[in-house]
PDB file of N, H, CA, C and O in Angstrom:
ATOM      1  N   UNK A   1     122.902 133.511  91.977  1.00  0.00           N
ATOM      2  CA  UNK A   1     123.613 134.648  92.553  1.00  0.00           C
ATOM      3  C   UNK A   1     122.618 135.743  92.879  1.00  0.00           C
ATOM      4  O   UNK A   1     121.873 136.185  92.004  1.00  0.00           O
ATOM      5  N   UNK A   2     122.599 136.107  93.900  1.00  0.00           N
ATOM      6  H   UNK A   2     123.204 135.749  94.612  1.00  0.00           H
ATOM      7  CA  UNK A   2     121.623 136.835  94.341  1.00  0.00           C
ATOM      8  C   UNK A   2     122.351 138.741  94.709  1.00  0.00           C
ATOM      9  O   UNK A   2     123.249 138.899  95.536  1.00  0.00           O
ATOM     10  N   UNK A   3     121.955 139.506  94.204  1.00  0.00           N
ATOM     11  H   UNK A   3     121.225 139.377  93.532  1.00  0.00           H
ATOM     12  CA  UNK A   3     122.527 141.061  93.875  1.00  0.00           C
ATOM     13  C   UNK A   3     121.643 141.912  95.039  1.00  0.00           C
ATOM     14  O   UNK A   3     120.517 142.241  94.666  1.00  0.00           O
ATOM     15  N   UNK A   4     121.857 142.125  95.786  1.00  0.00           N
ATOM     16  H   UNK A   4     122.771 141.858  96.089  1.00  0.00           H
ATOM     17  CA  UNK A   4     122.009 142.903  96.862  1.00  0.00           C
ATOM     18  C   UNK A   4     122.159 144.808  97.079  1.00  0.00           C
ATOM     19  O   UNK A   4     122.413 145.572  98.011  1.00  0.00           O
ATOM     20  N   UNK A   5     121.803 144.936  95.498  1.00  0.00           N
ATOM     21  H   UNK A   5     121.596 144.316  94.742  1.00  0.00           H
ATOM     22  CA  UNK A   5     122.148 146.442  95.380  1.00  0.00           C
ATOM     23  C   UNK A   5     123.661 146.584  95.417  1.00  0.00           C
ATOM     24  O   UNK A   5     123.696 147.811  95.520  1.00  0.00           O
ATOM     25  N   UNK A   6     124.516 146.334  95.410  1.00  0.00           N
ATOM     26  H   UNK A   6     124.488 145.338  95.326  1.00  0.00           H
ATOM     27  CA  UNK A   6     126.233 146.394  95.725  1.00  0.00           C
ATOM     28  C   UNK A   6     126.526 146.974  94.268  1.00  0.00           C
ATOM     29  O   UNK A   6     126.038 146.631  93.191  1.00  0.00           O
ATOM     30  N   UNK A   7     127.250 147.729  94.492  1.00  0.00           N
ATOM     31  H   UNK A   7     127.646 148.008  95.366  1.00  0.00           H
ATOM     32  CA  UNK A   7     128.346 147.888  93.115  1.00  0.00           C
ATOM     33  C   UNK A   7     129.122 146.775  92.652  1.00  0.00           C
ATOM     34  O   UNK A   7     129.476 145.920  93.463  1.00  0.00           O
ATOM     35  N   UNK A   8     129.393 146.698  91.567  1.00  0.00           N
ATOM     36  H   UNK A   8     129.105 147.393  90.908  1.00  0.00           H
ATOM     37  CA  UNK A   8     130.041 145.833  91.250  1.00  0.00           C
ATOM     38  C   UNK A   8     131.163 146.426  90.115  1.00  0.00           C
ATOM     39  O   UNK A   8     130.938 146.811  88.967  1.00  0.00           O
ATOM     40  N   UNK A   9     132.473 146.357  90.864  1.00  0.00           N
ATOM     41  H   UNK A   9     132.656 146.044  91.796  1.00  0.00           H
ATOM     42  CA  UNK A   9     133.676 147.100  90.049  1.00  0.00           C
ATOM     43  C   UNK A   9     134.134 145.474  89.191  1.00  0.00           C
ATOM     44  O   UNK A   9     134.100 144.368  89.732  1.00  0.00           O
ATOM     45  N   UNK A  10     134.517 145.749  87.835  1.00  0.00           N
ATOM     46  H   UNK A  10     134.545 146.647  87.396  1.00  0.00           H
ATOM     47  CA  UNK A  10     135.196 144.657  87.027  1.00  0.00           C
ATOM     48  C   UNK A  10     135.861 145.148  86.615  1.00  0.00           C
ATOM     49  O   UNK A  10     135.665 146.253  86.109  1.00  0.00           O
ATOM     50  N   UNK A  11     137.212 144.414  86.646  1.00  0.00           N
ATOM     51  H   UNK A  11     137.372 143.517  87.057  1.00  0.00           H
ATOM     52  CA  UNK A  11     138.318 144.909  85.843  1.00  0.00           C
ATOM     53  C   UNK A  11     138.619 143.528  85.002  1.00  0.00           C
ATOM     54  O   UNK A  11     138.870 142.433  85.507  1.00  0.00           O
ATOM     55  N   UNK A  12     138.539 143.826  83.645  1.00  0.00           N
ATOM     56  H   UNK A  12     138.336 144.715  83.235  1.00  0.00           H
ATOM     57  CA  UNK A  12     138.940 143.016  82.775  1.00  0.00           C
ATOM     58  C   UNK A  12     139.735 143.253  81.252  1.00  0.00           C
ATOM     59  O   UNK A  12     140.046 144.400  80.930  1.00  0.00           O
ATOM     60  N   UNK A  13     139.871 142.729  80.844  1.00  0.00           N
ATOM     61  H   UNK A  13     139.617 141.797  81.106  1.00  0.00           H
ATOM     62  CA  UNK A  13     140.148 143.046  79.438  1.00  0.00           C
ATOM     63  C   UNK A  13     138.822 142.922  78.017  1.00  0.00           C
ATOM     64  O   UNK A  13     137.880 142.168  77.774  1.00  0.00           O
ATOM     65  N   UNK A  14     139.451 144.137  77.359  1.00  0.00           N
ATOM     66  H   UNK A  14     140.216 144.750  77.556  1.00  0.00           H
ATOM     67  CA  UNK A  14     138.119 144.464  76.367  1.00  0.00           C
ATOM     68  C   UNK A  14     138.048 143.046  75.490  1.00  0.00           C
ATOM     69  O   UNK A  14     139.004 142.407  75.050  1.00  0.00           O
ATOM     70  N   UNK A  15     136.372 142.695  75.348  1.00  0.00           N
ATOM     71  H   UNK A  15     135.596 143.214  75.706  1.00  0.00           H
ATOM     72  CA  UNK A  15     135.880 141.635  74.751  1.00  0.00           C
ATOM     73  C   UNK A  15     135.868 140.863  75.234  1.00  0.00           C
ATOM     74  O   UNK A  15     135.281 139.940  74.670  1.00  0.00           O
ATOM     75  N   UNK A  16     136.575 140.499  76.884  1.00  0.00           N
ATOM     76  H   UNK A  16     137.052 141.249  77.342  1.00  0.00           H
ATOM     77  CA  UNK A  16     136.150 138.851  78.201  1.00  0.00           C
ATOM     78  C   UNK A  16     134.955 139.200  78.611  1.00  0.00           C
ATOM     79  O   UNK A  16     134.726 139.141  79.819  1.00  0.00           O
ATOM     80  N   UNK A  17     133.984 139.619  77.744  1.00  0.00           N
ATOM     81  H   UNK A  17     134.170 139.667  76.763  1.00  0.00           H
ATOM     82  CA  UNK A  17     132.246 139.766  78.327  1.00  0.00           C
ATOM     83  C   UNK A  17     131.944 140.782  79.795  1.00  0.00           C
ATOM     84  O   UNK A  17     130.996 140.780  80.580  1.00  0.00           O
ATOM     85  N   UNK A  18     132.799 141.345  79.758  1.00  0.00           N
ATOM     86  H   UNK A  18     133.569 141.346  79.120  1.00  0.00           H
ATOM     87  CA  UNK A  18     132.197 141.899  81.308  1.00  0.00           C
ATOM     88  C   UNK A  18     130.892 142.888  80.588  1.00  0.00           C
ATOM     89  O   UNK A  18     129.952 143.116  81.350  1.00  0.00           O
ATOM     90  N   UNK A  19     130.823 143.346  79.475  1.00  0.00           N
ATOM     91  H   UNK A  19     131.586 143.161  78.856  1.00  0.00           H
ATOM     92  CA  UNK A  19     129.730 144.212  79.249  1.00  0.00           C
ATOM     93  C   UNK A  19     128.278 143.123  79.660  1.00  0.00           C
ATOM     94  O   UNK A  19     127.318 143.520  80.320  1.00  0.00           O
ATOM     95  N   UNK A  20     128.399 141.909  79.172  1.00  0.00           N
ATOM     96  H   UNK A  20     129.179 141.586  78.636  1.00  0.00           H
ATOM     97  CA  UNK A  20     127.133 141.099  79.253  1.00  0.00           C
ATOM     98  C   UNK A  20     127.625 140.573  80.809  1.00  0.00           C
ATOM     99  O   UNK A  20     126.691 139.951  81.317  1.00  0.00           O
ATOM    100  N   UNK A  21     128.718 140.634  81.640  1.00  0.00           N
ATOM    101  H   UNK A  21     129.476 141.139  81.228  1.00  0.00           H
ATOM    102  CA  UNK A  21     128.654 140.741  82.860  1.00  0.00           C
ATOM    103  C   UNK A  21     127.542 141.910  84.032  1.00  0.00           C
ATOM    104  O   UNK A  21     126.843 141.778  85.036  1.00  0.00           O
ATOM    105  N   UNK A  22     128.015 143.109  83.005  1.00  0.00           N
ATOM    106  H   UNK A  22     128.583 143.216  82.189  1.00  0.00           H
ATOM    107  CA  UNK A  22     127.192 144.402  83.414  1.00  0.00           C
ATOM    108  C   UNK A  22     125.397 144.429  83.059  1.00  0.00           C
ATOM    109  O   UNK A  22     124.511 144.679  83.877  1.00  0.00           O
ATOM    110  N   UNK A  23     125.253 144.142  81.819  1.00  0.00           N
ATOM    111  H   UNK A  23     125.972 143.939  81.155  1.00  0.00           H
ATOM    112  CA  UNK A  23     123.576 144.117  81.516  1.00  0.00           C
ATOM    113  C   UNK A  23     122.819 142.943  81.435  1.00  0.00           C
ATOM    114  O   UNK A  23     121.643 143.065  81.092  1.00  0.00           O
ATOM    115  N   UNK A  24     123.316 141.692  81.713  1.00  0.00           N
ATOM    116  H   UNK A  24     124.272 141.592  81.991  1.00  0.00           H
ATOM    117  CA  UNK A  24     122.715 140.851  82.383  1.00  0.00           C
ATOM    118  C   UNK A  24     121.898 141.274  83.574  1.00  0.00           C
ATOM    119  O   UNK A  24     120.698 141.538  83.499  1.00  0.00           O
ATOM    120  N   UNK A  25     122.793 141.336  84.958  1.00  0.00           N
ATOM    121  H   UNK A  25     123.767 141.122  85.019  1.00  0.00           H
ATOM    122  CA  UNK A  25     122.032 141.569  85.586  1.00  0.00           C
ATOM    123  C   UNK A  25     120.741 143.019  85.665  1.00  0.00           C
ATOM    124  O   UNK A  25     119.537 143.018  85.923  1.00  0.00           O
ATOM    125  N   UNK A  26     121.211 143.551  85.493  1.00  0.00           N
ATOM    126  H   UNK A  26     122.189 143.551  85.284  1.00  0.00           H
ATOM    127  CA  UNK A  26     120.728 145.160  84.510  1.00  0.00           C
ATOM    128  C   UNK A  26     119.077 144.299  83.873  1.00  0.00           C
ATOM    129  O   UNK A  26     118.057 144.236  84.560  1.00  0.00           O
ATOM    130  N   UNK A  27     119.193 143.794  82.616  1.00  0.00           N
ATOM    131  H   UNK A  27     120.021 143.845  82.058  1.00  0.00           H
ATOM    132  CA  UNK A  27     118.199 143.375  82.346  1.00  0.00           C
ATOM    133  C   UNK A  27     117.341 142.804  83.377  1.00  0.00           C
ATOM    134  O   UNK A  27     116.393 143.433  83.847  1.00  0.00           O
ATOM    135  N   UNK A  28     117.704 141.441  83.792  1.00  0.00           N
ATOM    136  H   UNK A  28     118.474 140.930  83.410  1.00  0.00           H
ATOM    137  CA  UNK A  28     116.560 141.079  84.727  1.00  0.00           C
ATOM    138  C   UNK A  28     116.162 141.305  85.718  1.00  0.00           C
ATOM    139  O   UNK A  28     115.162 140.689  86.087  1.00  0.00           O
ATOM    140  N   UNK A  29     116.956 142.585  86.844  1.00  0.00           N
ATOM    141  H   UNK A  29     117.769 143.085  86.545  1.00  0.00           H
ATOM    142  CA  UNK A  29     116.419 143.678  87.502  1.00  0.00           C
ATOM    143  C   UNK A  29     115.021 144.663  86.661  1.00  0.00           C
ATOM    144  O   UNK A  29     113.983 144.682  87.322  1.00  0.00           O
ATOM    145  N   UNK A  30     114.999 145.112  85.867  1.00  0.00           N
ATOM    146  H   UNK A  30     115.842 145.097  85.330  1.00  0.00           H
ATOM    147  CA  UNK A  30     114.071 145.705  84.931  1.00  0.00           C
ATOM    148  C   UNK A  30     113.327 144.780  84.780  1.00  0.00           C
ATOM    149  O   UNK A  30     112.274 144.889  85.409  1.00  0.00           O
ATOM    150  N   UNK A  31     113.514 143.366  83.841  1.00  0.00           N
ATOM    151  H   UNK A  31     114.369 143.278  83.330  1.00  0.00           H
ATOM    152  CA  UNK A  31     111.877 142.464  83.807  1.00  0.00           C
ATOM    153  C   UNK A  31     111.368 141.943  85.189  1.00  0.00           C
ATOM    154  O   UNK A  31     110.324 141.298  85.096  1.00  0.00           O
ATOM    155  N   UNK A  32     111.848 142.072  86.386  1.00  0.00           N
ATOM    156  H   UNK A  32     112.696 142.596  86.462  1.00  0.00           H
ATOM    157  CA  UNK A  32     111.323 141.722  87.393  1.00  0.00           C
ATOM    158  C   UNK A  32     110.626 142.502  87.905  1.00  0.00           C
ATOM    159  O   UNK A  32     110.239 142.183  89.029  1.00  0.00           O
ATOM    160  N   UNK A  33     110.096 143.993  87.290  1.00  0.00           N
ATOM    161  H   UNK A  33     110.410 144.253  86.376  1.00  0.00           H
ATOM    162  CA  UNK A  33     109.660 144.905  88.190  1.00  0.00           C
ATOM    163  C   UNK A  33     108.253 144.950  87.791  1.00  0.00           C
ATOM    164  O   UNK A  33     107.991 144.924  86.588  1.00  0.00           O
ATOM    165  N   UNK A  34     107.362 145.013  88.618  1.00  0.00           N
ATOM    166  H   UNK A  34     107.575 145.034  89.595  1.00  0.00           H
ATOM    167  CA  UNK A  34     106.137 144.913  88.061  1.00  0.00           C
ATOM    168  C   UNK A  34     105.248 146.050  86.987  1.00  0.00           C
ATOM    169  O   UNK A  34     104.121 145.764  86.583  1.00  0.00           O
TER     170      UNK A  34
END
């Protein structure tokens, strides 16, 4: 899946992972930066 700068709105219910939805990508934006 490739992230494009876009927002990304989630609507879910508390504890279906959207937080590790949110800092997933979060993280490996940051280790990719030189």
């Amino acid at each position: 899946m490739a992230l494009k700068g876009r927002d990304l709105i989630g609507i879910a219910e508390t504890g279906s992972g959207k937080t590790l939805a949110y800092l997933l990508p979060a993280i490996v934006h940051v280790n990719a930066q030189p």
